[in-house]
N, CA, C, O and CB atoms as a CASP TS submission, in Angstrom:
PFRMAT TS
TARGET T0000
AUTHOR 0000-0000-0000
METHOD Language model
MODEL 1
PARENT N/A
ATOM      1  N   UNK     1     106.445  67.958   4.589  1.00  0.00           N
ATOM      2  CA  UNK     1     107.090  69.257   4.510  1.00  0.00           C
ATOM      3  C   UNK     1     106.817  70.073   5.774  1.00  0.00           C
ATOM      4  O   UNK     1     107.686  70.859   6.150  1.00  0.00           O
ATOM      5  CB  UNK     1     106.608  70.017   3.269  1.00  0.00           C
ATOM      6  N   UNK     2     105.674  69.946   6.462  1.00  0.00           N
ATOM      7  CA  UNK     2     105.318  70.283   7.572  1.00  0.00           C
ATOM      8  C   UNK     2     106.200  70.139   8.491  1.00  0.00           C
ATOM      9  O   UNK     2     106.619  71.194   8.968  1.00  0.00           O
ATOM     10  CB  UNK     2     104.366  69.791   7.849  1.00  0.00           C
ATOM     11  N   UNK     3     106.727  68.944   9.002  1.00  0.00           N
ATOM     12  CA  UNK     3     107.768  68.683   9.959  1.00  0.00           C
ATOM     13  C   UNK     3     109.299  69.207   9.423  1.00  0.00           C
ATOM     14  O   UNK     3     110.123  69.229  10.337  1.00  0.00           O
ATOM     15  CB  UNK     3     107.742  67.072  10.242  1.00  0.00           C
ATOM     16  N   UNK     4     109.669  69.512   8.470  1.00  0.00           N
ATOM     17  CA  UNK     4     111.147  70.564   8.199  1.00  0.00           C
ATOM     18  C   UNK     4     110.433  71.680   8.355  1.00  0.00           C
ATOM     19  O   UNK     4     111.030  72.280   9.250  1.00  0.00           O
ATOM     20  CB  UNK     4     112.101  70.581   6.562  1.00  0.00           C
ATOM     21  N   UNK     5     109.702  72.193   8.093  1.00  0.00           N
ATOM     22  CA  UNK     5     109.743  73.474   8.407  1.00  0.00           C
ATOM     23  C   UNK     5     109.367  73.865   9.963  1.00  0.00           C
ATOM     24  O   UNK     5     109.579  74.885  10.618  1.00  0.00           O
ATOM     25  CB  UNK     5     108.879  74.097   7.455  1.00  0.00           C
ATOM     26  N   UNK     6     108.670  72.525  10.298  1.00  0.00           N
ATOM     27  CA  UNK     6     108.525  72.883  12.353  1.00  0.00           C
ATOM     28  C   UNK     6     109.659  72.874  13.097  1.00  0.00           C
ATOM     29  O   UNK     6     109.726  73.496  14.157  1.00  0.00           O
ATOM     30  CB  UNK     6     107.665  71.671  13.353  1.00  0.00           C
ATOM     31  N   UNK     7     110.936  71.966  12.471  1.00  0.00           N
ATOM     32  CA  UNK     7     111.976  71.434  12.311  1.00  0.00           C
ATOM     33  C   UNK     7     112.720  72.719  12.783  1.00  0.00           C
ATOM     34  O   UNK     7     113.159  72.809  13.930  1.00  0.00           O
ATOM     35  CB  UNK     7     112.191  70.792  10.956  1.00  0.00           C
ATOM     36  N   UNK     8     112.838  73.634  11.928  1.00  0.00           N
ATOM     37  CA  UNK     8     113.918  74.510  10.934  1.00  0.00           C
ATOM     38  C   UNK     8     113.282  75.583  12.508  1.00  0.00           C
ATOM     39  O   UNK     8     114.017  75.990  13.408  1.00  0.00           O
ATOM     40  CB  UNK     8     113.451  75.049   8.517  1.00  0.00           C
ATOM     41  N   UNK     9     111.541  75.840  12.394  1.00  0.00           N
ATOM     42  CA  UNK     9     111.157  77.187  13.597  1.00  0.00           C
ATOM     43  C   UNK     9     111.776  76.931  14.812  1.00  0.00           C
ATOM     44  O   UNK     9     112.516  77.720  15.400  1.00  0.00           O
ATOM     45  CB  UNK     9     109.471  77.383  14.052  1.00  0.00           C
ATOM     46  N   UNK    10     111.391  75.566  15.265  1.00  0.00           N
ATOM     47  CA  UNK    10     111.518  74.956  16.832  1.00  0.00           C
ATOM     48  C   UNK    10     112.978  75.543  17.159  1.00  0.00           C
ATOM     49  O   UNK    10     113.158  75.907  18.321  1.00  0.00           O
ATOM     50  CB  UNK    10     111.453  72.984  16.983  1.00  0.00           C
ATOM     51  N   UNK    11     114.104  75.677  16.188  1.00  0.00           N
ATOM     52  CA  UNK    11     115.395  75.520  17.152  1.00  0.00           C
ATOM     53  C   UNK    11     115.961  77.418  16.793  1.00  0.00           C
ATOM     54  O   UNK    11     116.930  78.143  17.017  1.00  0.00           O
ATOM     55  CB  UNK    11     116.856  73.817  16.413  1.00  0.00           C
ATOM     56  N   UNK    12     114.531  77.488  16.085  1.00  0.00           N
ATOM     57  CA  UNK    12     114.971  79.672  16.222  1.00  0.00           C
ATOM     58  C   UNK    12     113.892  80.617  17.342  1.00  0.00           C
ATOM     59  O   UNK    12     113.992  81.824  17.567  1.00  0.00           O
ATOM     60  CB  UNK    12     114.455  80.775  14.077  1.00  0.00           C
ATOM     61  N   UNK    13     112.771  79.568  17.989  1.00  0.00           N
ATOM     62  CA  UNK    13     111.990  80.189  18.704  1.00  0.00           C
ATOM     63  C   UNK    13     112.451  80.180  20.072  1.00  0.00           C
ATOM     64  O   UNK    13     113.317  79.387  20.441  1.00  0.00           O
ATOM     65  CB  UNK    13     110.799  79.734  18.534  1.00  0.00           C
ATOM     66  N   UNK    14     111.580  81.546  21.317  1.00  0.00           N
ATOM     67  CA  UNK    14     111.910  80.654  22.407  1.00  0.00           C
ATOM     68  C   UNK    14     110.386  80.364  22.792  1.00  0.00           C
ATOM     69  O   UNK    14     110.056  79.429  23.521  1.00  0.00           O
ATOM     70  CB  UNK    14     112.937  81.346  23.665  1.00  0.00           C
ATOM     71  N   UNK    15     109.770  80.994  22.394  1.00  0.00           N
ATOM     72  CA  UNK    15     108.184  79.937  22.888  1.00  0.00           C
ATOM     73  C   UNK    15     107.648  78.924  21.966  1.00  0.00           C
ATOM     74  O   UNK    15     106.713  79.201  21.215  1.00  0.00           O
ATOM     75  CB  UNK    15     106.713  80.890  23.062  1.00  0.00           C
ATOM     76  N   UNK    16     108.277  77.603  21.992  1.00  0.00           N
ATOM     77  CA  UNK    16     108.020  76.627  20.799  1.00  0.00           C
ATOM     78  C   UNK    16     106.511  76.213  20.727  1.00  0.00           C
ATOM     79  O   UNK    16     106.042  75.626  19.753  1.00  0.00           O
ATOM     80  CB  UNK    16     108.938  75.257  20.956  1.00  0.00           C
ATOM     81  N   UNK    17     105.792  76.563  21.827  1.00  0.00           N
ATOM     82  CA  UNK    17     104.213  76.239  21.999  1.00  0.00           C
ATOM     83  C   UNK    17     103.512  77.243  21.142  1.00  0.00           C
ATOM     84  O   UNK    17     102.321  77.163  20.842  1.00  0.00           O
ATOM     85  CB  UNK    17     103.634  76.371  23.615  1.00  0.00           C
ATOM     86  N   UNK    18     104.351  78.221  20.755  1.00  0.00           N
ATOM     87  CA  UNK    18     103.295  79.036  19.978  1.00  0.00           C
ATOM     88  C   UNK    18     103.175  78.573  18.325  1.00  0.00           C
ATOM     89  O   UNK    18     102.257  78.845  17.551  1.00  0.00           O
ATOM     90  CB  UNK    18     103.756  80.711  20.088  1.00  0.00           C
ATOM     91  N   UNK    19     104.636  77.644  18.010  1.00  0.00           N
ATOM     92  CA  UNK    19     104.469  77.347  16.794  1.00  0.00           C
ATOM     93  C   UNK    19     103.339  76.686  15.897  1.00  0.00           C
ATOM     94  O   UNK    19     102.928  75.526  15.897  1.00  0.00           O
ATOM     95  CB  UNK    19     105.298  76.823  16.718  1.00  0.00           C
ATOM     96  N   UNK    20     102.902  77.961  15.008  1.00  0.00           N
ATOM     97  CA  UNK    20     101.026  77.296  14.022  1.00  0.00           C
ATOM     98  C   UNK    20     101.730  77.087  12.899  1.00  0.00           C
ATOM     99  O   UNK    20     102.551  77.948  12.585  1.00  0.00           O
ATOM    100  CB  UNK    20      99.264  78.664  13.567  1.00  0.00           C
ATOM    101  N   UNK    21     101.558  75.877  12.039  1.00  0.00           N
ATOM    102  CA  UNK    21     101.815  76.197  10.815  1.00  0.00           C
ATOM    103  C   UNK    21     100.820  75.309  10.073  1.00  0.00           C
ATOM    104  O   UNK    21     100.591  74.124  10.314  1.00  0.00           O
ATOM    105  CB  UNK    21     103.270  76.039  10.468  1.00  0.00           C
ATOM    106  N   UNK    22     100.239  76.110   9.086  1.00  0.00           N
ATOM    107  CA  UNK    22      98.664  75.910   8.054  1.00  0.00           C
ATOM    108  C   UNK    22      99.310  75.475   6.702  1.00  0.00           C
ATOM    109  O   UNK    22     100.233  76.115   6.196  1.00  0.00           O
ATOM    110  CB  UNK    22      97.523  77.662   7.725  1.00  0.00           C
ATOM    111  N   UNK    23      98.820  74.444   6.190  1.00  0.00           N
ATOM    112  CA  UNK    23      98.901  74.057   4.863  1.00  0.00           C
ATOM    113  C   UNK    23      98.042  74.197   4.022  1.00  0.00           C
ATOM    114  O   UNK    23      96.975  73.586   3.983  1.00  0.00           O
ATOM    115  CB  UNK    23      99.112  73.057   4.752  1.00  0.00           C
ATOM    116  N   UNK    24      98.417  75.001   3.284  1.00  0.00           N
ATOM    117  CA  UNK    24      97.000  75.047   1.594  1.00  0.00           C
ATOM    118  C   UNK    24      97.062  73.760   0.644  1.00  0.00           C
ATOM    119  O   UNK    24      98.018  72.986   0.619  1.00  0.00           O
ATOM    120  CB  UNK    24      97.453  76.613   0.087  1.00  0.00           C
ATOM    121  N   UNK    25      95.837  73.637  -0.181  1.00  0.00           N
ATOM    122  CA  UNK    25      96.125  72.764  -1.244  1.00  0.00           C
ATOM    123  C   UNK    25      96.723  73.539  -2.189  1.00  0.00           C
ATOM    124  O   UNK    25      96.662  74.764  -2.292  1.00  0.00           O
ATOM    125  CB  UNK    25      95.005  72.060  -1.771  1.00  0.00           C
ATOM    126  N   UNK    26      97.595  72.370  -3.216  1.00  0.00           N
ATOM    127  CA  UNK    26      98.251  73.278  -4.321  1.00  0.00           C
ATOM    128  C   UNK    26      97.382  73.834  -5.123  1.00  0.00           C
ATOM    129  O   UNK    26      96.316  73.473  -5.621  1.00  0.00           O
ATOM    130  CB  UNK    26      99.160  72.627  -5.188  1.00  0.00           C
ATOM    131  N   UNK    27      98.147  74.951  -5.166  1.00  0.00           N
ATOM    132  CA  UNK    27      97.350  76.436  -6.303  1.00  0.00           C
ATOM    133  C   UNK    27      97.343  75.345  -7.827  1.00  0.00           C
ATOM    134  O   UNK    27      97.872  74.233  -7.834  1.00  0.00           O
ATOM    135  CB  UNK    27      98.943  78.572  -6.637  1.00  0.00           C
ATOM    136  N   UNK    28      96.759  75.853  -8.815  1.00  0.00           N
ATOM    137  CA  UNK    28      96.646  75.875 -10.164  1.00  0.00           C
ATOM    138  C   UNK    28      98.399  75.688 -10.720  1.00  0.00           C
ATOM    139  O   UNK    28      98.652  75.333 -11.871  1.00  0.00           O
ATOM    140  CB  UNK    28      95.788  77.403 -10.621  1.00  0.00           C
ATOM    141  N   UNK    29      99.223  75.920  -9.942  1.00  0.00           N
ATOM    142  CA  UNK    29     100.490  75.339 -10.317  1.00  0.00           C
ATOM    143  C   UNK    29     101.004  74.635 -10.012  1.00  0.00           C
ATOM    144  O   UNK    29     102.020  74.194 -10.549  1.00  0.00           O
ATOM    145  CB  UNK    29     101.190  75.728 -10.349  1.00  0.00           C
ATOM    146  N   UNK    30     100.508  74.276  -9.062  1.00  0.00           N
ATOM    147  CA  UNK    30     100.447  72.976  -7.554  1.00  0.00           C
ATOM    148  C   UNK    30     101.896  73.743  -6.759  1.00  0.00           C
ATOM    149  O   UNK    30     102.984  73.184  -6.623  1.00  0.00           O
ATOM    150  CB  UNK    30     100.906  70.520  -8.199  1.00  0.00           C
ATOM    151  N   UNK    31     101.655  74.726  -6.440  1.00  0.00           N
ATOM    152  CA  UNK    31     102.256  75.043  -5.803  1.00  0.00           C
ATOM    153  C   UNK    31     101.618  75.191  -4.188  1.00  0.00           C
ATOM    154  O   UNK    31     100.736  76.002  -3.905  1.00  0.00           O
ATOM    155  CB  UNK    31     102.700  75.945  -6.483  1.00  0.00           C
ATOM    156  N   UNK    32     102.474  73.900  -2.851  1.00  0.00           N
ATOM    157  CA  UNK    32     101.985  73.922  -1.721  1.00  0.00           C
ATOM    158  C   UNK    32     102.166  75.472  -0.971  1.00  0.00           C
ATOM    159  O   UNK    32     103.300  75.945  -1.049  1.00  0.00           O
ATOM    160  CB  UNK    32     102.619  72.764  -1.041  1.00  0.00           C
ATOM    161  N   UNK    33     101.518  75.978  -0.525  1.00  0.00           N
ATOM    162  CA  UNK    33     101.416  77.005   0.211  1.00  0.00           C
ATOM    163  C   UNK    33     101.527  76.742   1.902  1.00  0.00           C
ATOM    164  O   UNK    33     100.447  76.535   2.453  1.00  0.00           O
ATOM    165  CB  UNK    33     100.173  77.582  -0.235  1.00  0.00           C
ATOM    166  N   UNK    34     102.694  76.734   2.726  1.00  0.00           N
ATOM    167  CA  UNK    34     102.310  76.747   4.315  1.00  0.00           C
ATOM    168  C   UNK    34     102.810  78.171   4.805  1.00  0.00           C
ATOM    169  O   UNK    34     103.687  78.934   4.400  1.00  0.00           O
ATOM    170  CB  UNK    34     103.137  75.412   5.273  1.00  0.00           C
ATOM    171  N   UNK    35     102.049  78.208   5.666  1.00  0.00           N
ATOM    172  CA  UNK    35     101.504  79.631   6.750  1.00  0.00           C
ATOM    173  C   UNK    35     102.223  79.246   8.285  1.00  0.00           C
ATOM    174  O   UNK    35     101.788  78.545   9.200  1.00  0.00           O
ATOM    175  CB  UNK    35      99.289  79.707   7.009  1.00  0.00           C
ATOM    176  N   UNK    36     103.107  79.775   8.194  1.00  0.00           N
ATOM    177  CA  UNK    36     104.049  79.941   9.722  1.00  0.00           C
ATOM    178  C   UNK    36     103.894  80.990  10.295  1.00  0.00           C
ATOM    179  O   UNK    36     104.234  82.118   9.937  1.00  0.00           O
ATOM    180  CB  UNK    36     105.547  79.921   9.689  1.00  0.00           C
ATOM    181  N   UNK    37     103.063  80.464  11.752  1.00  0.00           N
ATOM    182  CA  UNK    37     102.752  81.461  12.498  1.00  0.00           C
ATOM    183  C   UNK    37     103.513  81.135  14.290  1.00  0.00           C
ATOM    184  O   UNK    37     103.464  80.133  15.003  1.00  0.00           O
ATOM    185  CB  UNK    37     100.980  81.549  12.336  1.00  0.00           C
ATOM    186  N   UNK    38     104.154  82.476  14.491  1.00  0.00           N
ATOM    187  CA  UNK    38     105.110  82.259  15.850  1.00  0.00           C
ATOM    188  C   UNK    38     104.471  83.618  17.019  1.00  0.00           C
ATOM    189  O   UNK    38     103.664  84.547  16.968  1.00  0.00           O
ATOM    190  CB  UNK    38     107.223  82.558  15.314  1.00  0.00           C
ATOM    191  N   UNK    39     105.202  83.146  17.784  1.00  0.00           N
ATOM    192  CA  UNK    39     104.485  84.527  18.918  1.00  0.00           C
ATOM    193  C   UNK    39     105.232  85.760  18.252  1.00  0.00           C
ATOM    194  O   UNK    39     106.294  85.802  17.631  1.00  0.00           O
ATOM    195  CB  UNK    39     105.024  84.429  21.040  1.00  0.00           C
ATOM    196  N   UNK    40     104.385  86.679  18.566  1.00  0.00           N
ATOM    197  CA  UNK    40     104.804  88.116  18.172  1.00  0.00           C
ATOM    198  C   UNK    40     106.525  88.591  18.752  1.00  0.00           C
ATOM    199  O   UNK    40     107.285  89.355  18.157  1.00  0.00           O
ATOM    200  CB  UNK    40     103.516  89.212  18.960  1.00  0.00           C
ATOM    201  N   UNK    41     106.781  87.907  19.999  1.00  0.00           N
ATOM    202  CA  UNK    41     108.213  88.621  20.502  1.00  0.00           C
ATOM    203  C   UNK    41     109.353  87.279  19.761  1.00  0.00           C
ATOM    204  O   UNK    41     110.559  87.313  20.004  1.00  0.00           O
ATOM    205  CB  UNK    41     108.325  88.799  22.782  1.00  0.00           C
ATOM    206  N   UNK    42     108.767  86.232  18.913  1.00  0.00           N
ATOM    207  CA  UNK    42     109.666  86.002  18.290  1.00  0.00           C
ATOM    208  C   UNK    42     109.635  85.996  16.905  1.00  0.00           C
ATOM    209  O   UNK    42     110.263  85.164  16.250  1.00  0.00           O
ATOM    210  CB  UNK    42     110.010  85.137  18.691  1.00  0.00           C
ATOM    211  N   UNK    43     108.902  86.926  16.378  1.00  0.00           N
ATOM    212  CA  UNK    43     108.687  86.956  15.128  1.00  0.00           C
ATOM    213  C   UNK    43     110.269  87.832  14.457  1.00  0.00           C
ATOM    214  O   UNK    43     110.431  87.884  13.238  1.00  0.00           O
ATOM    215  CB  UNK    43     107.084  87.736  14.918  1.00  0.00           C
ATOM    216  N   UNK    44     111.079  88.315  15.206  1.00  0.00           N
ATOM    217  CA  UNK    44     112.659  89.024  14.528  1.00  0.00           C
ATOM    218  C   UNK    44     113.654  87.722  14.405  1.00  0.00           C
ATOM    219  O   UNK    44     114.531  87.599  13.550  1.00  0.00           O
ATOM    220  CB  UNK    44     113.584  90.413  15.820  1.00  0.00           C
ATOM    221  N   UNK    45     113.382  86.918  15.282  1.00  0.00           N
ATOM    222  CA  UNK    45     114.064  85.836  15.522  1.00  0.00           C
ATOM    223  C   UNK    45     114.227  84.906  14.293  1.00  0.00           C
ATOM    224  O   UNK    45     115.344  84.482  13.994  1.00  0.00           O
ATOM    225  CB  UNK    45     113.458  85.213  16.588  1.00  0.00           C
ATOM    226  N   UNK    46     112.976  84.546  13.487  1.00  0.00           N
ATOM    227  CA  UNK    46     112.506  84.268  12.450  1.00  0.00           C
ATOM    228  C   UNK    46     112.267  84.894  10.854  1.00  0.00           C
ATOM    229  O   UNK    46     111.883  84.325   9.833  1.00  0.00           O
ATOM    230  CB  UNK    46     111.733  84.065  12.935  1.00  0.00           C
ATOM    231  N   UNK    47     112.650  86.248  11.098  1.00  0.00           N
ATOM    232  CA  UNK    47     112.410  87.153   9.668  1.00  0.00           C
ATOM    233  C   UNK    47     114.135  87.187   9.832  1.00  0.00           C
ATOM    234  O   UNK    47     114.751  86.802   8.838  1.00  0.00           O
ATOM    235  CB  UNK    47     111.227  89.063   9.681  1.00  0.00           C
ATOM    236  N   UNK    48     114.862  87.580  10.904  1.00  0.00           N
ATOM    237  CA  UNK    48     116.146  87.976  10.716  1.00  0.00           C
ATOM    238  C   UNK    48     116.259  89.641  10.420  1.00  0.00           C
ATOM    239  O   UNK    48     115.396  90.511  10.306  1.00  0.00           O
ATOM    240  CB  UNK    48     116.699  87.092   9.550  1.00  0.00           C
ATOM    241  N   UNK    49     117.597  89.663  10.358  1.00  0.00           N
ATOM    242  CA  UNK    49     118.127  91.105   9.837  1.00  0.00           C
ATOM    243  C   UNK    49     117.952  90.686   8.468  1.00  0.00           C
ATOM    244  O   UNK    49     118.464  89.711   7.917  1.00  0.00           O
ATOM    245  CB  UNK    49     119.800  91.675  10.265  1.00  0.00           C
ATOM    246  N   UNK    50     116.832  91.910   7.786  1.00  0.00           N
ATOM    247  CA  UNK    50     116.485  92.256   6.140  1.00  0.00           C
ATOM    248  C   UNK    50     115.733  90.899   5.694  1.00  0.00           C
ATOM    249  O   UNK    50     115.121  90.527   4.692  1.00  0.00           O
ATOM    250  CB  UNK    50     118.085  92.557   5.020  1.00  0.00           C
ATOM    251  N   UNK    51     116.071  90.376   6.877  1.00  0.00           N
ATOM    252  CA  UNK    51     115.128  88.920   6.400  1.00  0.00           C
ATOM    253  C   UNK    51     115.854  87.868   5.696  1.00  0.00           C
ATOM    254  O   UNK    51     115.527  87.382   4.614  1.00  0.00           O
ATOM    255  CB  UNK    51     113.896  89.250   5.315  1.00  0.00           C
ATOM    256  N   UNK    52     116.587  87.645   6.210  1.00  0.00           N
ATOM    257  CA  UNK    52     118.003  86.846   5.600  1.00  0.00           C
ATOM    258  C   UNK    52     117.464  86.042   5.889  1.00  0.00           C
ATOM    259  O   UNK    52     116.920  85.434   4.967  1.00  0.00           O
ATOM    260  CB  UNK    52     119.519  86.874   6.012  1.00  0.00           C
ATOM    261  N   UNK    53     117.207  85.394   7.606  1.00  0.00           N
ATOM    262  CA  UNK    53     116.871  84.028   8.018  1.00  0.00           C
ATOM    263  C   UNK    53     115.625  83.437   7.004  1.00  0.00           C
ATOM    264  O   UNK    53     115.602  82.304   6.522  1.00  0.00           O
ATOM    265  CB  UNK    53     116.405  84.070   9.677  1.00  0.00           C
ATOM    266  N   UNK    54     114.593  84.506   6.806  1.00  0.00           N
ATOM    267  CA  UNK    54     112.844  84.126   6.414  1.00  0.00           C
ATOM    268  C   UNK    54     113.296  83.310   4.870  1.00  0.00           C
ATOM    269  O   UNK    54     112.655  82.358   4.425  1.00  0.00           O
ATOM    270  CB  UNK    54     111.450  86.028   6.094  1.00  0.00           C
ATOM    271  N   UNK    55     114.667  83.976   4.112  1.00  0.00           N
ATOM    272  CA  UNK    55     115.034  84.054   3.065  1.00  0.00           C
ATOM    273  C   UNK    55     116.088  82.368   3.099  1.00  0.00           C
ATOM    274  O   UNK    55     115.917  81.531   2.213  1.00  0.00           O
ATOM    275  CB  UNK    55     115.700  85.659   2.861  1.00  0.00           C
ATOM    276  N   UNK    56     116.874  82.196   3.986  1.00  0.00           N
ATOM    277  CA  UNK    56     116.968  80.728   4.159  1.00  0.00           C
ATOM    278  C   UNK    56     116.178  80.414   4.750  1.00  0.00           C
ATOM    279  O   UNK    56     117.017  80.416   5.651  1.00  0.00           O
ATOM    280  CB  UNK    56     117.922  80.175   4.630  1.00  0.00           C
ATOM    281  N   UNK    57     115.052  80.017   5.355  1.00  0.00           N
ATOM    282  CA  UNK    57     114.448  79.271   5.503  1.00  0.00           C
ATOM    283  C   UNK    57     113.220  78.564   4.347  1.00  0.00           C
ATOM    284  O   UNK    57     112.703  77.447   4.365  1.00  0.00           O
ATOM    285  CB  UNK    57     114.206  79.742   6.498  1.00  0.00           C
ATOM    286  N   UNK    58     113.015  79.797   3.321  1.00  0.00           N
ATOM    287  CA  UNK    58     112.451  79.530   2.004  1.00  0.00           C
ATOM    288  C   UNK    58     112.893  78.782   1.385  1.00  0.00           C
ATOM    289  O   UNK    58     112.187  77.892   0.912  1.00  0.00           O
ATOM    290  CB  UNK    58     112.369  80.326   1.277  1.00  0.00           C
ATOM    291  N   UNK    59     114.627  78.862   1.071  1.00  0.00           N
ATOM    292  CA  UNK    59     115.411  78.058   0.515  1.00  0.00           C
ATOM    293  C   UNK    59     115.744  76.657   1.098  1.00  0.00           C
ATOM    294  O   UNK    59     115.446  75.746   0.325  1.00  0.00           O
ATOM    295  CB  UNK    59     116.402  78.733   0.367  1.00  0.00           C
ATOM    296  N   UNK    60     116.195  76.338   2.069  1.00  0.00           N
ATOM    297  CA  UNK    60     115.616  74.874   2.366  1.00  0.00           C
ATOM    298  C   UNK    60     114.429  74.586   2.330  1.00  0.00           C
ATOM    299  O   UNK    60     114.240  73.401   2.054  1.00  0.00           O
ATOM    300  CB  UNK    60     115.848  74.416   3.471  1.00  0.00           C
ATOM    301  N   UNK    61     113.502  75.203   2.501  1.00  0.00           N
ATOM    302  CA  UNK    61     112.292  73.803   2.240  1.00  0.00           C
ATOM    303  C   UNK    61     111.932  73.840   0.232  1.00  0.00           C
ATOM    304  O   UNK    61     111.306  72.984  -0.393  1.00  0.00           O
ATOM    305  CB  UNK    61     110.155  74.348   3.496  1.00  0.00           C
ATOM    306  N   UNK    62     112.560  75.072  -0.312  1.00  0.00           N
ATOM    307  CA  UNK    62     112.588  74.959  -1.878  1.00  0.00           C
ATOM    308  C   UNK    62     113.385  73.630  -2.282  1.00  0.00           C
ATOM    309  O   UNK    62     113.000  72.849  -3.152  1.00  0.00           O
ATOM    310  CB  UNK    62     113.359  76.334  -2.581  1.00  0.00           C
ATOM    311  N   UNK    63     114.727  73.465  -1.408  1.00  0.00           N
ATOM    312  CA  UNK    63     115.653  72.136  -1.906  1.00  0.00           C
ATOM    313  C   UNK    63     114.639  70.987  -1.075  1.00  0.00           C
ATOM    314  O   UNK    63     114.176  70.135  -1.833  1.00  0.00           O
ATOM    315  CB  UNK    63     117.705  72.157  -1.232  1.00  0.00           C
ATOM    316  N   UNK    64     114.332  70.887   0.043  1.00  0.00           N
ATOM    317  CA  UNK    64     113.570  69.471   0.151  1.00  0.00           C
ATOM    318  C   UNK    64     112.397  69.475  -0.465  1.00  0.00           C
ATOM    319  O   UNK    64     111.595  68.639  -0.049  1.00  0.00           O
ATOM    320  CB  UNK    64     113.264  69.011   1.515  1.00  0.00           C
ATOM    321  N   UNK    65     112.070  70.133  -1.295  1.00  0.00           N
ATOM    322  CA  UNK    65     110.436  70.233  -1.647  1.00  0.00           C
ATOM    323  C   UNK    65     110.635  69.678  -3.083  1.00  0.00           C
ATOM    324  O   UNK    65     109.959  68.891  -3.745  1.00  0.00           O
ATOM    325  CB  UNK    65     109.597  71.997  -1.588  1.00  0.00           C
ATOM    326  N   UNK    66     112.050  70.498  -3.407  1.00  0.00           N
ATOM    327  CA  UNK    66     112.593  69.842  -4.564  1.00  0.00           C
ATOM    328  C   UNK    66     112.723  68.069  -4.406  1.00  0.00           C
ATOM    329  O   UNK    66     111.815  67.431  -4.940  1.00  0.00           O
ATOM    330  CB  UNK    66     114.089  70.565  -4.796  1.00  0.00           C
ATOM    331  N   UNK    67     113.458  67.545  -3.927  1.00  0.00           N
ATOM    332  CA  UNK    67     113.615  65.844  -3.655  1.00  0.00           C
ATOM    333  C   UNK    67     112.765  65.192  -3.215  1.00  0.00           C
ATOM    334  O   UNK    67     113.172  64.118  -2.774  1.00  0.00           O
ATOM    335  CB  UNK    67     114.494  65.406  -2.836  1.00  0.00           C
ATOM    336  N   UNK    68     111.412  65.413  -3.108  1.00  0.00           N
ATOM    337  CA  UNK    68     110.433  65.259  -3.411  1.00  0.00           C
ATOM    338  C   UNK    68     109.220  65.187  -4.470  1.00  0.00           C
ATOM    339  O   UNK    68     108.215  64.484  -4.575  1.00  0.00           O
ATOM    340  CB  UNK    68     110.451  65.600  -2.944  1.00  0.00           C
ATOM    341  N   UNK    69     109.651  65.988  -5.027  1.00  0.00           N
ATOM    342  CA  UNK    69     109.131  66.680  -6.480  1.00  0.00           C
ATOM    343  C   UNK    69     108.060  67.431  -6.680  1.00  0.00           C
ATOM    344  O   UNK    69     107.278  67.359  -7.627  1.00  0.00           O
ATOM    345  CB  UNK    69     108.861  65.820  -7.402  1.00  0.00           C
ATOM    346  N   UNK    70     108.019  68.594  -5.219  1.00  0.00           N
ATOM    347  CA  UNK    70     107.272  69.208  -4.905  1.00  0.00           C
ATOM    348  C   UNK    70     106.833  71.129  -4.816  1.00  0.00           C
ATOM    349  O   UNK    70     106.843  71.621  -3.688  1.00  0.00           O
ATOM    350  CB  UNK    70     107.405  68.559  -4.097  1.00  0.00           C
ATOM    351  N   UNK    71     106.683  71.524  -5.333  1.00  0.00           N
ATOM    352  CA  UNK    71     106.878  73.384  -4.914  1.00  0.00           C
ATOM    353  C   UNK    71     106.187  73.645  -3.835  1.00  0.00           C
ATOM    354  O   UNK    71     105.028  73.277  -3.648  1.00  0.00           O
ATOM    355  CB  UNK    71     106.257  74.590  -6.037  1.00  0.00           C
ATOM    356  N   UNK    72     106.874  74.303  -3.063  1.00  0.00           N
ATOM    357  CA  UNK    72     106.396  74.570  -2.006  1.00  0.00           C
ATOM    358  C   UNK    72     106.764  76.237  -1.580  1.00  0.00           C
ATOM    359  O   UNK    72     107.846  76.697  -1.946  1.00  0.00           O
ATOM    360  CB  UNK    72     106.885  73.474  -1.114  1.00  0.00           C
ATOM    361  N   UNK    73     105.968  76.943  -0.929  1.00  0.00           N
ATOM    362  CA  UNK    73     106.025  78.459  -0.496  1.00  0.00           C
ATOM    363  C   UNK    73     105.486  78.603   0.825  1.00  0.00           C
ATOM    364  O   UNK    73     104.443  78.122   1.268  1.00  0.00           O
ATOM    365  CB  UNK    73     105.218  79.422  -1.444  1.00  0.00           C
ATOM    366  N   UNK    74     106.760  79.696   1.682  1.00  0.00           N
ATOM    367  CA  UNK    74     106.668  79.637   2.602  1.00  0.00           C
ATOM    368  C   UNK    74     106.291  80.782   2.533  1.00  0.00           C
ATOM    369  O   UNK    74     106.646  81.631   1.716  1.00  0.00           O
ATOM    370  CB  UNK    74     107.431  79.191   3.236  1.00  0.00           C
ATOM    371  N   UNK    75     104.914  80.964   4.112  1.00  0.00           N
ATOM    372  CA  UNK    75     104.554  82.671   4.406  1.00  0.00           C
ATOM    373  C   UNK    75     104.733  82.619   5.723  1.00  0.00           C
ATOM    374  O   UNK    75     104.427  81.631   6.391  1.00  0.00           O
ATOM    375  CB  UNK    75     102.933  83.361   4.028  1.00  0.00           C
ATOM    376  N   UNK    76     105.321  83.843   6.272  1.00  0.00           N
ATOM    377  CA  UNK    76     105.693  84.288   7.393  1.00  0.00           C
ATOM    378  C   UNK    76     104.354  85.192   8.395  1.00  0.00           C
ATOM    379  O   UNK    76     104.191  86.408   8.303  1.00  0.00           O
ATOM    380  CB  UNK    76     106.959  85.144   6.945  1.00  0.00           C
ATOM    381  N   UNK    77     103.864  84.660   8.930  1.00  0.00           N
ATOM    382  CA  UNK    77     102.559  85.423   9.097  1.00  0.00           C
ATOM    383  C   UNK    77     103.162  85.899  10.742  1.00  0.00           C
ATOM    384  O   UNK    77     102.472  86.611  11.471  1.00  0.00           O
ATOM    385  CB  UNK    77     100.805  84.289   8.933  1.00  0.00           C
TER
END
């Protein structure tokens, strides 16, 4: 799940070297938790207007996390 979601940042950033992204173990619901972290001057690039983009980008990795048989939650740090 790591690589779609590095996937999905890499082609909305322009400093792709800054891309961090942290994986938790699943919570008590097994729900995976990853932590996407980008440079500060592209952090609009990535939330979007109202946060539309942050909001698809949740939603694809919800459908591949799904065909997997996995929950997964994305945080925008």
């Amino acid at each position: 799940m790591k690589e779609l979601l590095y996937a999905i940042a890499e082609g909305l950033v322009a400093d792709k070297n800054a891309i961090q992204i942290t994986q938790e173990e699943p919570n008590e619901e097994g729900v995976i938790v990853l932590h996407l972290t980008v440079a500060p001057e592209d952090m609009g690039r990535v939330i979007g207007k109202q946060g539309r983009i942050a909001k698809a980008i949740r939603t694809v990795m919800r459908a591949g996390a799904a065909r997997e048989n996995l929950k997964v939650a994305v945080e925008i740090d």
